[in-house]
C-alpha positions in Angstrom: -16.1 45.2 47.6 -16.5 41.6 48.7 -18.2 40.8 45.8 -15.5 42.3 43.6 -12.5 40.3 45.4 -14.6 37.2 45.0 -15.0 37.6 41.8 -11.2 38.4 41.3 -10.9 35.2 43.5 -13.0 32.8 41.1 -11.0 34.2 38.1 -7.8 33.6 39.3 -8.8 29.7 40.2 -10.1 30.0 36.3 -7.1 31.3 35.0 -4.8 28.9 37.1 -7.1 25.6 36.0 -6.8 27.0 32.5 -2.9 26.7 32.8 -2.8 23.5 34.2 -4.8 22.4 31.4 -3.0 23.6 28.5 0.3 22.4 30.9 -1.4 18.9 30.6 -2.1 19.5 26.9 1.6 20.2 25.9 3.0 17.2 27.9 0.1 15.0 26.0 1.4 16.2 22.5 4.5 15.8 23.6 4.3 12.2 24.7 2.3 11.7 21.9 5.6 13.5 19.6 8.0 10.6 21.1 5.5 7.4 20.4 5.1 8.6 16.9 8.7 9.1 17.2 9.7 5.9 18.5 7.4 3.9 16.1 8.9 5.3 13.4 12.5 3.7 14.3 10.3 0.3 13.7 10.6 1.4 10.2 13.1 -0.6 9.0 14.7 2.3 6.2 16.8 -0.8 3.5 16.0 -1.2 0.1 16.2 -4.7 -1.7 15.9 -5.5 -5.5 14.3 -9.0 -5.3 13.3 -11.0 -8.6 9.3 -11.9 -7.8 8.8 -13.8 -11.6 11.2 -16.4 -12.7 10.4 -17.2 -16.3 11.0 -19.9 -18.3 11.7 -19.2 -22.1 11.6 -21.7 -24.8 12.5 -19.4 -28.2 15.1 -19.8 -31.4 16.2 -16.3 -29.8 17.4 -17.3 -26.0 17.2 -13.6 -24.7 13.5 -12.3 -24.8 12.7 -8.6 -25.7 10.8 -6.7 -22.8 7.4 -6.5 -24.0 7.9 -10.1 -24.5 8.6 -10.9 -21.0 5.9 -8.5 -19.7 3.2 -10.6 -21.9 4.2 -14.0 -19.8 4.3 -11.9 -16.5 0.4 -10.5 -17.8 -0.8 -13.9 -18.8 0.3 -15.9 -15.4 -1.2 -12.9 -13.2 -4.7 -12.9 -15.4 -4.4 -16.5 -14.7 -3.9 -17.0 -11.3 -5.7 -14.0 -9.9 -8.3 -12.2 -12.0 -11.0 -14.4 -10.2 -10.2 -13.3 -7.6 -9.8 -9.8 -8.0 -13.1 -8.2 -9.8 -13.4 -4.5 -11.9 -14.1 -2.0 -9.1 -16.9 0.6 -10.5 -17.2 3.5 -9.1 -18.5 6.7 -9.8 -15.2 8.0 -10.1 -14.3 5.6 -12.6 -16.8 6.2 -14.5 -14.9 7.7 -17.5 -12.3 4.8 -17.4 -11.7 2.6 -21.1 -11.2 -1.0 -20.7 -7.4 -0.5 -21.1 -7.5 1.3 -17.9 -9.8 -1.2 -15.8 -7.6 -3.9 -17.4 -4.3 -2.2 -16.1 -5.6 -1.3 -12.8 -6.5 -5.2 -12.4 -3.3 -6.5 -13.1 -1.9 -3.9 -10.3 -3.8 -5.1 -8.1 -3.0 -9.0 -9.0 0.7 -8.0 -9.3 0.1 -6.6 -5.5 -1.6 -9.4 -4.7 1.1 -11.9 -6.0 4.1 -9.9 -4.8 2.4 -11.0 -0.9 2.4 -14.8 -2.5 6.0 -14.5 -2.4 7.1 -13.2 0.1 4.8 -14.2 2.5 4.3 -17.7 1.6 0.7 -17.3 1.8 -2.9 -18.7 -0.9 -3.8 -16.6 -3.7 -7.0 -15.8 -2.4 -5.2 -14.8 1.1 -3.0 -11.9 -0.7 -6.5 -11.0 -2.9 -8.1 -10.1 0.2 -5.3 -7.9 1.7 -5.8 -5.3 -1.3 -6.3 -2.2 -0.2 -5.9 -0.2 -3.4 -8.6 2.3 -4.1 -9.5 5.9 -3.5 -8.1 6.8 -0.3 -5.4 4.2 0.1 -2.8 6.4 1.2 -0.5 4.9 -1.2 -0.9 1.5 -0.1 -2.4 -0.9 -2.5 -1.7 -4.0 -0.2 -1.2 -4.6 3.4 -0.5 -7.8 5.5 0.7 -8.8 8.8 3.0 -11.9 8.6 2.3 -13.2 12.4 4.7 -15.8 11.5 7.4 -13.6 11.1 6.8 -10.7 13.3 6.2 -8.1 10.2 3.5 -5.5 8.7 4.0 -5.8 4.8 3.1 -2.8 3.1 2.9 -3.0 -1.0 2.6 -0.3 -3.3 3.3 -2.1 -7.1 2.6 -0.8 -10.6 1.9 -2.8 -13.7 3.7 -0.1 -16.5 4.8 -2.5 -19.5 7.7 -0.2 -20.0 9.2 -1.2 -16.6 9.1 2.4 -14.5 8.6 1.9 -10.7 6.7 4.3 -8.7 7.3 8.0 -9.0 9.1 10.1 -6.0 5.3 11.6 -5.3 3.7 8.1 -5.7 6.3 6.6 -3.1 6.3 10.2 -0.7 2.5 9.0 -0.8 3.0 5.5 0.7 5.3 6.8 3.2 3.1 9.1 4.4 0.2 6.8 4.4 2.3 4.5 6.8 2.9 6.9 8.8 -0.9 7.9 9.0 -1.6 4.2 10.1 1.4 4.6 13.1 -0.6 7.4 14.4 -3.9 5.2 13.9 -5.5 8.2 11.7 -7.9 5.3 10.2 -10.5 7.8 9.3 -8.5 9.1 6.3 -8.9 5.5 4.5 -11.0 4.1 2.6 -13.4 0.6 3.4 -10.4 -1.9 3.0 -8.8 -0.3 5.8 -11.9 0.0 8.3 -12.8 -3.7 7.6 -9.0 -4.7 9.0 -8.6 -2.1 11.6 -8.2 -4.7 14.0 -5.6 -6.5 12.1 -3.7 -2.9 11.5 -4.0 -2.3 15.8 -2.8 -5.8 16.6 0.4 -5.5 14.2 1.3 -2.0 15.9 1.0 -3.3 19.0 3.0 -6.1 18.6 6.7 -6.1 20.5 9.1 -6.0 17.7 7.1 -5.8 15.0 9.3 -5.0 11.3 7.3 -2.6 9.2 8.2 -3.8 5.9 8.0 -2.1 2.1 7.8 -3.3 -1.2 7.3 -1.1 -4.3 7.1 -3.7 -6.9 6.9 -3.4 -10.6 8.4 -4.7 -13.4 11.7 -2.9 -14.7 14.9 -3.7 -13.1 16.0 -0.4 -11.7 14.5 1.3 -8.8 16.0 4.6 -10.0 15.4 7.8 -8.1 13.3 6.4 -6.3 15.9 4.7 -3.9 16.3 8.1 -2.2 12.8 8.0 -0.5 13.4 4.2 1.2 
């Protein structure tokens, strides 16, 4: 018998540690529920149309066509940043035409020069915050602007006919942001690990702006002005 009530004794101390800990485990998630919470209100939600090329056009015909326009916007990105940013091969790319390495290079260098702009910063500086690549949640750039307190994210698309990103393409970046507030680094790909420190320092900055750009090269942000 007083092996019995001992052993009812010892279960009961296991039962009442096993509450406590699951007690301690809910209030964790929940603190953890109102950081994430709270970091997203950094999230500054506004949408801005911003011109990023301003070309000069010397022509009998004053008003150029589109595909006109989008030749000079190819030429001055070739020109200023294809050095800097190389063909990725990859196994999965493997199957890709020179059209398609050609356009995903001029993404990249349309990324790269949309960070020029509006962060006042060198050529090669915005090469070397690409992020684009298998497993980039979305993101193919990311800076942080010490200077002015903010952690750019860009997600751009070189489409000659002018369409941004898609609802799904832009639900991707957001959710990619919001993978980084919760520090989920694992998910991303090499670009990311190599600037975790960066990513950390931003998000633990007082005041920080979490800043997004979706730049491409039509006029109209469409339907995607719903998901920003």
């Amino acid at each position: 018998m007083a092996a019995q009530k001992q052993i009812r004794a010892l279960e009961a101390t296991r039962n009442q540690r096993r509450k406590s800990l699951f007690d301690a485990q809910d209030q964790v998630d929940k603190q953890r529920e109102e950081l994430i919470a709270n970091i997203e209100g950094k999230l500054v939600q506004n949408v801005m149309l911003a011109s990023l090329f301003a070309i000069q056009w010397v022509s009998d015909n004053p008003m150029p066509t589109n595909p006109e326009k989008v030749a000079q916007i190819d030429i001055a990105l070739r020109a200023r940043f294809f050095a800097h940013v190389p063909q990725i091969t990859r196994q999965d790319r493997a199957g890709w035409n020179d059209d398609q390495h050609d356009t995903d290079r001029l993404s990249r260098s349309l990324a790269a020069y949309a960070l020029v702009g509006m962060c006042e910063i060198e050529d090669m500086v915005a090469a070397g915050a690409i992020t684009d690549g298998t497993n980039d949640g979305g993101i193919d750039a990311l800076y942080f602007d010490r200077g002015g307190n903010r952690l750019l994210f860009v997600q751009s698309k070189f489409k000659r006919n002018g369409a941004a990103a898609s609802q799904e393409e832009t639900l991707k970046t957001i959710n990619g942001i919001k993978a980084l507030q919760e520090r989920r680094f694992d998910s991303f790909n090499q670009a990311f690990q190599d600037r975790i420190d960066e990513i950390e320092e931003a998000l633990d900055t007082p005041g920080v702006r979490m800043e997004v750009a979706l730049v491409f090269l039509g006029e109209h942000i469409g339907r995607t002005r719903a998901l920003i």
